[in-house]
N, C-alpha and C positions, 0 to 999 in steps of 0.2 A: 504493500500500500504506500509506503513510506517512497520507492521507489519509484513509483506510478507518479504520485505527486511532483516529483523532482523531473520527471519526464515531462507532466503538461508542462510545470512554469518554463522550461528549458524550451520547450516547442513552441509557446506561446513568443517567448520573448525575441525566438528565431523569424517566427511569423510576423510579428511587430518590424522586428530587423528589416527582412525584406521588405514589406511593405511599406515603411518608411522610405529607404533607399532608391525604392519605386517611384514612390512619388516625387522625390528630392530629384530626382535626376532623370525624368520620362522625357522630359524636352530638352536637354541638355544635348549641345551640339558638342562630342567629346573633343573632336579633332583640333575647334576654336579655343576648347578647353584647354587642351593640353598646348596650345599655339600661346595661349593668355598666360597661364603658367611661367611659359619661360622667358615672357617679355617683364615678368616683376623685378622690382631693385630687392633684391634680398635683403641687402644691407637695413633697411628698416626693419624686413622681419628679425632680423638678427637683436638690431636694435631693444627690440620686443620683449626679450627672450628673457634678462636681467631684469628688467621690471617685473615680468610673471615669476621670477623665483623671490622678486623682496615682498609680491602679495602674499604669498606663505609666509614669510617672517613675521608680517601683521598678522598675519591669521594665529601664528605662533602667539603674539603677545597677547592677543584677544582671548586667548585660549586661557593664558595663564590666569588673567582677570578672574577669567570663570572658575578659575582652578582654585584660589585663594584660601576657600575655605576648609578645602582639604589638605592643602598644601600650599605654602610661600614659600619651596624649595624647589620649587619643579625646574630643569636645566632649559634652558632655550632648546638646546642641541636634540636633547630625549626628545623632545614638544615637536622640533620640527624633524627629526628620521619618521617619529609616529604619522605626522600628516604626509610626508612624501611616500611613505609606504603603500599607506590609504589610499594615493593618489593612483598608484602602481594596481592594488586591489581591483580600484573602478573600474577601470580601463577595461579588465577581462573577464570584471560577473557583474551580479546585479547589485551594486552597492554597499559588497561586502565590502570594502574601504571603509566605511563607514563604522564598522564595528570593531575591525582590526587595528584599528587607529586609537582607539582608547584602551584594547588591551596592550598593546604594545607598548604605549604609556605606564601604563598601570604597574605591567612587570619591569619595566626599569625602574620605577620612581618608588615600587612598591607601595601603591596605592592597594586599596578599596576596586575592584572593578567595576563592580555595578556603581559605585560614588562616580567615576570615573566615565563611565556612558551616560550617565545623567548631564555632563558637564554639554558632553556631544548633543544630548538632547537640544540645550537652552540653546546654545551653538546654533544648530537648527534652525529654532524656534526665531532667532533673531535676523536671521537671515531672509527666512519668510517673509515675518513682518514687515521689514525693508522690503522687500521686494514686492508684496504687495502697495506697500506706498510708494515706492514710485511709481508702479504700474499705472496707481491712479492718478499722480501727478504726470505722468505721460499723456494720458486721456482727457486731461484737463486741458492740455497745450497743444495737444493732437489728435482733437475727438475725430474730426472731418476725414483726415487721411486714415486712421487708425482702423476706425468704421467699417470704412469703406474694404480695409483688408480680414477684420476681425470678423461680421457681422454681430451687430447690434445684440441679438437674443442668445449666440455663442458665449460672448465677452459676461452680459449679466449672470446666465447658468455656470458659466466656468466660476465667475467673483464670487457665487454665493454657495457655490461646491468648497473654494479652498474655504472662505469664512467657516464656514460650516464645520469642517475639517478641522480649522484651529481653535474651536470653540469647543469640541470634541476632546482635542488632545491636551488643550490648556485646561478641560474642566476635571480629566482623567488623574491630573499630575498633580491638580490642587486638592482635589481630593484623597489622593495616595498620600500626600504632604500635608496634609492637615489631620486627618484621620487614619494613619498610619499603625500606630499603637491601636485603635478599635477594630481597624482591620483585621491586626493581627491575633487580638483577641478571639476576634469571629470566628477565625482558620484554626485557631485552635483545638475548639469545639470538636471537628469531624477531622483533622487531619493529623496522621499519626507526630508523635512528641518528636521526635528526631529531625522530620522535613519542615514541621512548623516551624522550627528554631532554627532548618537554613533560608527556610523563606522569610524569616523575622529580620534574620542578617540582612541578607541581599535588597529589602526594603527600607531599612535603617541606613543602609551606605548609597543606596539609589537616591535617599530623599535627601539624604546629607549634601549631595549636589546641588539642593535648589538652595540652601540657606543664603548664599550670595545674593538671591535677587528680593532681601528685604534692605536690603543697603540702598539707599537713593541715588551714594555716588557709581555705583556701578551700573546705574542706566547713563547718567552722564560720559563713563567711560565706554560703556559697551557702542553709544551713540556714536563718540568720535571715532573709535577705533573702525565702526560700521561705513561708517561716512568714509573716510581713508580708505580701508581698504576697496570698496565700489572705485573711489574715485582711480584706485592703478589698475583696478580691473578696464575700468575706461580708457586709460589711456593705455596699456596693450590694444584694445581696438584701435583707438585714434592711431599710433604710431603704425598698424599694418596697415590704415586706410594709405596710407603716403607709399606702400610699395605697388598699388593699383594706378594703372593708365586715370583709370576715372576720377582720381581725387587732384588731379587738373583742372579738371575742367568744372564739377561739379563742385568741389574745395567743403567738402563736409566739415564739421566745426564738432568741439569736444564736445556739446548736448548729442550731439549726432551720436556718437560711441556712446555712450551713457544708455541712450536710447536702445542701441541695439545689445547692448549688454543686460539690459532689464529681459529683452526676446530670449536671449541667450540661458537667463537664468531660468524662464521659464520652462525652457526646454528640457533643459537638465533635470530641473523639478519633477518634470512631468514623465523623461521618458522610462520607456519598463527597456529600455536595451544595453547594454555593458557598454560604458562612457558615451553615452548618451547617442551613440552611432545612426544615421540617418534622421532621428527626430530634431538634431539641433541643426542638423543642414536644409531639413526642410522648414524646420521654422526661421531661420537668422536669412535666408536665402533669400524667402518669400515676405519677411517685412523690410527689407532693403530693397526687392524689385518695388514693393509696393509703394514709399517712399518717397526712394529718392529716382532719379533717374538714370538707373542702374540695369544692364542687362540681366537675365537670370544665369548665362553664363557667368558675369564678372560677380556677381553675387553669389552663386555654390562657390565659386573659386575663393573668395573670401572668406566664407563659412568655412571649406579646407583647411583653407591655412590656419586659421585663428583654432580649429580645431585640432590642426596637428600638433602645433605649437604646444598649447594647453596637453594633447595628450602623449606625444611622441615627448617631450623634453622635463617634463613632471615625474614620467613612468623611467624613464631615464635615471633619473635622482634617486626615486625610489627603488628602482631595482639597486642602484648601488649601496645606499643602506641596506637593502634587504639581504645583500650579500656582506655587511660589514657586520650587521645585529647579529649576521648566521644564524636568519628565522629561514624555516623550511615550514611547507605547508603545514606537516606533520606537528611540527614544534610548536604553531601556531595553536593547533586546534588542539595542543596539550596544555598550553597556558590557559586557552576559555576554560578549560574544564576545572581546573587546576583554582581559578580564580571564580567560579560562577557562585563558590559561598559567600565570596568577599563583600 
């Protein structure tokens, strides 16, 4: 059964795969493709490349914020092997980056690990948030063109699907955090002495993650550090828009990256495929054709790049930690288990 299951998600998310890539790419004239390709200044993308490794270093320090309460010892160094690892993760499942990222932490810093995915949670949780306010400050300043590419009744059902979603997961977390101890009370009842007391654990060092966000200055910190990082995530856009023929003539400006960074994030959010593959070229693709005055050729070709960039040179990084840490899959899925009291 166990294996059944791991087969649909696997087929589905193959399914998704292609049919994304379908659509990304059904009118794509490859031969102009691959003709635009070689006419790029590289030298910008290159450019690029150092800015996308010092947004991990933010993302590092923002991390730590979060981390605080658990620890004011955590190494920069640990902080970022853990994210670059993650990063390596995405690239080739569904998001286990995401979970391998705070054990890998955990077991250097000797953390808590459930304390330690909690942190990833609010991580999340914050990222979201931004990302739905600018979406709507997008909409505000570009309802007409927007529209026109979204459809009107999409954009509302999608806004009230993720709300919905974070009303869902914020009320789960506040409640696990607030009634935690009656929780565990109740599971006592029917659930044998031994696992209660590791699920007592595991929820005691889970919830211990949110104590940070009763501190008022850590919304002010989490803010700028939020703000910062979007902003070099935009200018990695901005600086590849300058290795396109198009940004001549059309001279897109830094709200332009921002803009398309917001699409980008969406995409990511939303796709079910291993680093986001086909869903972020058909979305970054198709709100640049729609836009600005962009071919769909010179537009997948962008989505490419900015996509290589983020995965080919991240996955990079990480693979070399992953061989400095000498974690092996094996090793990996010894530590979850090893730490799922924690």
């Amino acid at each position: 059964m166990r294996l059944n299951k791991k087969l649909i998600k696997y087929t589905l998310a193959t399914a998704i795969l292609i049919l994304s890539l379908y659509l990304s790419a059904r009118q794509i004239a490859f031969d102009e493709l691959f003709l635009l390709l070689q006419e790029l200044d590289y030298v910008w993308i290159l450019l690029s490349v150092p800015v996308l490794i010092a947004s991990n270093y933010i993302r590092v320090l923002r991390w730590k914020i979060i981390l605080a309460p658990i620890s004011t010892t955590v190494k920069t160094h640990n902080a970022f092997s853990a994210i670059m690892i993650g990063h390596l993760m995405n690239s080739f499942t569904l998001r286990f980056g995401e979970i391998t990222r705070p054990i890998i932490l955990a077991k250097k810093e000797k953390l808590p690990i459930a304390a330690v995915i909690s942190t990833s949670v609010i991580e999340s949780g914050v990222d979201f948030v931004f990302l739905i306010i600018v979406f709507i400050i997008s909409l505000a300043f570009l309802s007409e063109p927007l529209f026109k590419f979204l459809n009107f009744d999409s954009v509302l059902q999608g806004s009230i699907g993720m709300v919905l979603i974070f009303i869902l997961v914020s009320s789960f977390i506040f409640i696990l955090y607030r009634f935690h101890h009656q929780i565990w009370h109740w599971l006592k009842t029917f659930l044998p002495v031994k696992f209660a007391q590791i699920l007592e654990d595991s929820i005691s060092s889970f919830v211990q993650g949110f104590v940070t966000l009763k501190s008022p200055k850590f919304y002010v910190k989490m803010t700028l550090h939020t703000i910062f990082l979007w902003l070099i995530y935009a200018l990695v856009m901005y600086l590849v828009f300058f290795a396109f023929p198009f940004q001549t003539v059309i001279q897109l400006t830094f709200v332009d990256s921002i803009l398309v960074v917001v699409f980008a994030g969406i995409a990511n959010a939303i796709a079910f495929t291993p680093g986001s593959v086909g869903v972020y070229h058909l979305i970054v693709a198709n709100i640049m054709t729609a836009l600005y005055l962009i071919t769909l050729n010179e537009a997948f070709a962008y989505a490419t790049i900015i996509h290589i960039i983020n995965t080919v040179v991240l996955s990079f990084i990480g693979a070399i930690y992953f061989v400095i840490e000498g974690i092996s899959s094996i090793r990996l899925g010894e530590i979850k288990k090893n730490h799922s009291v924690g």
